[in-house]
C-alpha positions as CSV (number, residue, x, y, z in Angstrom):
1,X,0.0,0.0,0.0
2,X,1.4,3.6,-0.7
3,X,2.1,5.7,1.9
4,X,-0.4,8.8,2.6
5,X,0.3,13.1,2.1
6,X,-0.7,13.6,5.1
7,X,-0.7,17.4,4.4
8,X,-3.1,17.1,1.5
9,X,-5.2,14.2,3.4
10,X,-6.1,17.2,6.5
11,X,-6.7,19.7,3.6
12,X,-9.0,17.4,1.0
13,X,-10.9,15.0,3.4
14,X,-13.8,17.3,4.5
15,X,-16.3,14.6,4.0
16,X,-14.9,11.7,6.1
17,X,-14.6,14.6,8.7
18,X,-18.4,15.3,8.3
19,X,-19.2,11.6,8.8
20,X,-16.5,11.2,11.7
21,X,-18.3,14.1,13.9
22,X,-21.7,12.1,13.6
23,X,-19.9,8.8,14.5
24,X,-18.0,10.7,17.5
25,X,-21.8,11.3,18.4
26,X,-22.5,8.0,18.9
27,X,-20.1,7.4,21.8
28,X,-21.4,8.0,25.1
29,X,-17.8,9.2,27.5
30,X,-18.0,10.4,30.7
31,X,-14.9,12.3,30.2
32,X,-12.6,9.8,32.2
33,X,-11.9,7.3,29.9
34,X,-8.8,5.7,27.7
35,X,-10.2,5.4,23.8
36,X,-7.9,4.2,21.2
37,X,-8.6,5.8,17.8
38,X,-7.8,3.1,15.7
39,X,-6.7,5.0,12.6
40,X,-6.1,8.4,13.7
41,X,-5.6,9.9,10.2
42,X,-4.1,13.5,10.6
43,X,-5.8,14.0,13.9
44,X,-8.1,16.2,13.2
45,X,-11.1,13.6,14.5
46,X,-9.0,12.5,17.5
47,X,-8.6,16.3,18.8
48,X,-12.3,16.1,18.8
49,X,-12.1,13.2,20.7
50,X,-9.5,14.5,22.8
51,X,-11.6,17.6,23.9
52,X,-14.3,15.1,25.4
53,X,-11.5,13.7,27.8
54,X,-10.5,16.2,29.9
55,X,-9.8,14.0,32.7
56,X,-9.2,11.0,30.2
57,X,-6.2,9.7,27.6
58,X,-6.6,9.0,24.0
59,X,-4.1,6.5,22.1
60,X,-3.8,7.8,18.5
61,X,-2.6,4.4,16.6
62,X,-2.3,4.7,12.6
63,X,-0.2,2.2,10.0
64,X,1.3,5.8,8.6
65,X,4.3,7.6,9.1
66,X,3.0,10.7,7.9
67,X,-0.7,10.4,9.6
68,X,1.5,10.1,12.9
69,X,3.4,12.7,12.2
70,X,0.9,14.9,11.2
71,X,-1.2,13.9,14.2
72,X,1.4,14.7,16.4
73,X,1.5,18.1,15.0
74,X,-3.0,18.7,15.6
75,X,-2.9,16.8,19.3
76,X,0.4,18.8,20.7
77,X,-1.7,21.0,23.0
78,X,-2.9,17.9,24.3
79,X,0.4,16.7,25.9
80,X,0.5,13.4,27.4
81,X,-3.3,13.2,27.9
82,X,-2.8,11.0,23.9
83,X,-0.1,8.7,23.4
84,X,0.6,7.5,19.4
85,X,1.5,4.3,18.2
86,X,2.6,3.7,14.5
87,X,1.4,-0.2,13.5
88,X,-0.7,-2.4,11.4
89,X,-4.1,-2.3,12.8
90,X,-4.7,-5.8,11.4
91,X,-2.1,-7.1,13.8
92,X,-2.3,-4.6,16.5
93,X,-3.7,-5.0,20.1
94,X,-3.6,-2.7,22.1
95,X,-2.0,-3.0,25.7
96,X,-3.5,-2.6,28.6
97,X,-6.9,-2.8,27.1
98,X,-9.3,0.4,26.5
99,X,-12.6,1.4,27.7
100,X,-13.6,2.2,24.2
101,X,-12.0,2.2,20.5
102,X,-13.1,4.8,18.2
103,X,-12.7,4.7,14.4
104,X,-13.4,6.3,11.1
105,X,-12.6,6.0,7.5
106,X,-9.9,3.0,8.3
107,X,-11.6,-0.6,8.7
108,X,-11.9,-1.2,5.0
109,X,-7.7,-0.5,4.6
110,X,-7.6,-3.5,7.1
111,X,-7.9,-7.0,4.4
112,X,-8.4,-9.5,7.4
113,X,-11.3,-8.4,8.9
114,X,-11.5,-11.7,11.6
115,X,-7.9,-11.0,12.3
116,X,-9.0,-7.3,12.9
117,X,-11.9,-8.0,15.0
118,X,-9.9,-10.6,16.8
119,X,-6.9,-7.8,17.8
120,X,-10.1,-5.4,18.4
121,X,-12.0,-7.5,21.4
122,X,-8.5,-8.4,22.7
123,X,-8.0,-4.9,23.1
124,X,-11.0,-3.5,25.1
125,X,-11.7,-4.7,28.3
126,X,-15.1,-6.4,29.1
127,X,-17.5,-3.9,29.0
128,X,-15.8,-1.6,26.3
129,X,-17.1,-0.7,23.6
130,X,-16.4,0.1,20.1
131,X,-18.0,2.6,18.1
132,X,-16.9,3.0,14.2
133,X,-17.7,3.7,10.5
134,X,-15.7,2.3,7.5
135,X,-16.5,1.8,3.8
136,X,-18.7,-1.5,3.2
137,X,-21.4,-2.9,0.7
138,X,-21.1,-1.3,-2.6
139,X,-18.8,1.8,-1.3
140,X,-17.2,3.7,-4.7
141,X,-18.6,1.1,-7.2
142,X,-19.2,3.4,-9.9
143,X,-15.3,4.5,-9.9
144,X,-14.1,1.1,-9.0
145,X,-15.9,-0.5,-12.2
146,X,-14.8,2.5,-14.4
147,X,-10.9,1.7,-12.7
148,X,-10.8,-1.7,-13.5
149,X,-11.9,-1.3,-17.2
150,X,-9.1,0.9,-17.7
151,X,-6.6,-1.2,-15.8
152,X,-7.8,-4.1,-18.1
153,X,-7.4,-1.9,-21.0
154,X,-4.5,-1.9,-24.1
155,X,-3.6,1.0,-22.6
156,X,-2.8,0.1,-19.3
157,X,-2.9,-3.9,-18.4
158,X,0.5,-4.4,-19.0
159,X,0.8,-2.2,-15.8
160,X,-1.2,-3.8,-13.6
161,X,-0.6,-7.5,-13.8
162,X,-1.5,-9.2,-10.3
163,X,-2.6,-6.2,-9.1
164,X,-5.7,-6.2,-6.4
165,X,-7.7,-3.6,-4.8
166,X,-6.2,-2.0,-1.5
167,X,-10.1,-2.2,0.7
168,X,-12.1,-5.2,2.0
169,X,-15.6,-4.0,1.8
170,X,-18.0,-5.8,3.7
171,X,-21.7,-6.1,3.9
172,X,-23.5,-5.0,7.5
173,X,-24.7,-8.9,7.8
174,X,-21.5,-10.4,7.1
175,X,-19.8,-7.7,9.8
176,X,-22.2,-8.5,12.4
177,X,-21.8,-12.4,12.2
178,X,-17.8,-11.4,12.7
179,X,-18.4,-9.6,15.7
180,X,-20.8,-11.9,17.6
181,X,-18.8,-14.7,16.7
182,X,-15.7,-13.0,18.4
183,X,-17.9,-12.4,21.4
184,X,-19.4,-9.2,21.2
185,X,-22.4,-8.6,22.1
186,X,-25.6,-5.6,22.0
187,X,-24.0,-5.5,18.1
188,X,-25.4,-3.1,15.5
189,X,-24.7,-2.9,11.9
190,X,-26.0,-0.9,9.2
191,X,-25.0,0.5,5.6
192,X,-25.8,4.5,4.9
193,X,-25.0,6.0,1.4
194,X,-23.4,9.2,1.2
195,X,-23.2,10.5,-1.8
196,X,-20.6,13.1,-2.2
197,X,-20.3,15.7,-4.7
198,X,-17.4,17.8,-5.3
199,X,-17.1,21.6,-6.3
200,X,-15.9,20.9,-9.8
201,X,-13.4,19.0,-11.7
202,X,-10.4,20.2,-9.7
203,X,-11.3,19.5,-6.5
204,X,-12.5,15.6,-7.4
205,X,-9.6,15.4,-9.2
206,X,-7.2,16.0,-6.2
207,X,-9.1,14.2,-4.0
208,X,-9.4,11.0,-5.9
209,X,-5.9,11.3,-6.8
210,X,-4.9,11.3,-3.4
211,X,-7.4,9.7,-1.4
212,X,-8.6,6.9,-3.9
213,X,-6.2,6.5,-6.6
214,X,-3.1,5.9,-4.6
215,X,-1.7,2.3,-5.6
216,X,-3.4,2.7,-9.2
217,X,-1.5,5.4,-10.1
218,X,1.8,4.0,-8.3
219,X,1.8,0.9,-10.8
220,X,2.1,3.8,-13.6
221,X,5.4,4.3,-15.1
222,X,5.4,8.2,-15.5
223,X,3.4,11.4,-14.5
224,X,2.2,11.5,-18.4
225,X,1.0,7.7,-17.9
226,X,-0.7,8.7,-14.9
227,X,-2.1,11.7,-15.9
228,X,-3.9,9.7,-18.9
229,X,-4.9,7.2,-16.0
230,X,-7.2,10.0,-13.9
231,X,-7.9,12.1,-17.1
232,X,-10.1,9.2,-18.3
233,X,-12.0,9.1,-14.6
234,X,-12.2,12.3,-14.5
235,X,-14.3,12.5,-18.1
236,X,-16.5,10.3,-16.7
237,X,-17.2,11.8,-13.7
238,X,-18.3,15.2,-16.1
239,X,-20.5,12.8,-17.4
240,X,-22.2,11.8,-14.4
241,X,-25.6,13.4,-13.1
242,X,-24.8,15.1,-11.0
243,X,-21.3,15.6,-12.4
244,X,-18.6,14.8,-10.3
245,X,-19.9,12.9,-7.5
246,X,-18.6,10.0,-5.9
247,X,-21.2,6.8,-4.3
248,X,-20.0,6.3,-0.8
249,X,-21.6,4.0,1.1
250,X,-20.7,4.1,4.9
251,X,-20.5,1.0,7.1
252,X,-21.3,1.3,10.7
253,X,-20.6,-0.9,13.7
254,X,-21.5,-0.3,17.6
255,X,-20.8,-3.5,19.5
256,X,-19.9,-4.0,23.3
257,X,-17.3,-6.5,24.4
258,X,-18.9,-9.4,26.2
């Protein structure tokens, strides 16, 4: 997977920041807790977070140099009330366990999603909870199909032998049978489309380019290649009505550990 711009990422990702405030919403804190955000991204969710632990301590864990980095940058007025951890949340558990984990935007990055459920419930002592919303169902299927046509194309296959999408997107169903299985209970799961539209061709551009596109455009030999690569998404897009709009779909999880 290629690494993130965590710059660009805090300056482009207003609607996972959107979604993120209404997922924060969900958690009930009385302000004393420890909540790992399990993909802390450039912080700017977790300083949310943050600000409804006075008396708490928040462990900022992302897979990304940069996100950490960044992060560390947002959360520095916070001192040692958040911690950070760099590692693969697929693999990660966190130690001691949490009262709560808290996560946006990041599930779907993970491919295992027993293994991450597994690391998850070993994490959170009995009791905790986890609160979280990732990509699921048919999340970006309109861009995805148009992707792999051209990645199957003359133009480009020759790039992009072996190659495999970066997400695991789930169904609500097949996410709730993971999590009672690994022994959590009170478990709801549900899908939510969010459409997004973007304020023209430049901004979708930049944002798919660095937000969706990553490893497509990192098979690509050259900026010209690449720039052939998203000029072809991006004609579609025009096309679309409305123009320039991407199909999110949202999938959400609150489940207690039993």
């Amino acid at each position: 997977m290629v690494d993130w711009d965590a710059g660009v990422y805090a300056r482009v990702s207003a609607p996972q920041l959107a979604w993120g405030r209404q997922v924060l919403e969900r958690l009930a804190l009385r302000g004393d807790e420890t909540v790992l955000d399990a993909g802390c991204g450039a912080g700017r969710l977790t300083e949310l977070l943050a600000e409804r632990l006075p008396r708490g301590h928040v462990v900022a864990l992302d897979a990304s140099a940069p996100m950490i980095a960044k992060a560390r940058e947002t959360l520095a007025r916070f001192g040692q009330r958040v911690s950070f951890v760099q590692a693969d949340l697929g693999s990660y558990v966190q130690r001691p366990p949490v009262d709560a984990v808290f996560s946006t935007a990041t599930f779907h990055w993970v491919r295992d999603h027993d293994a991450l459920f597994d690391g998850l419930r070993d994490g959170l002592r009995p009791g905790g909870r986890l609160v979280a919303q990732w990509g699921g169902g048919a999340n970006l299927a309109r861009l995805r199909a148009r992707g792999a046509r051209l990645r199957a194309s003359d133009a480009f296959a020759r790039w992009f032998g072996g190659f495999d999408e970066p997400w695991t997107y789930a169904t609500a169903e097949a996410t709730r049978d993971r999590l009672v299985a690994r022994g959590f209970v009170d478990v709801k799961t549900w899908l939510d489309p969010r459409p997004t539209p973007f304020e023209g061709e430049a901004a979708f551009r930049e944002f798919v380019v660095h937000v969706v596109l990553r490893d497509d455009l990192a098979r690509l030999p050259d900026e010209g290649a690449r720039a052939r690569f998203v000029d072809a998404l991006v004609a579609d897009a025009a096309k679309d009505d409305p123009p320039f709009e991407l199909d999110y779909v949202r999938l959400n999880a609150d489940a207690t550990r039993g």
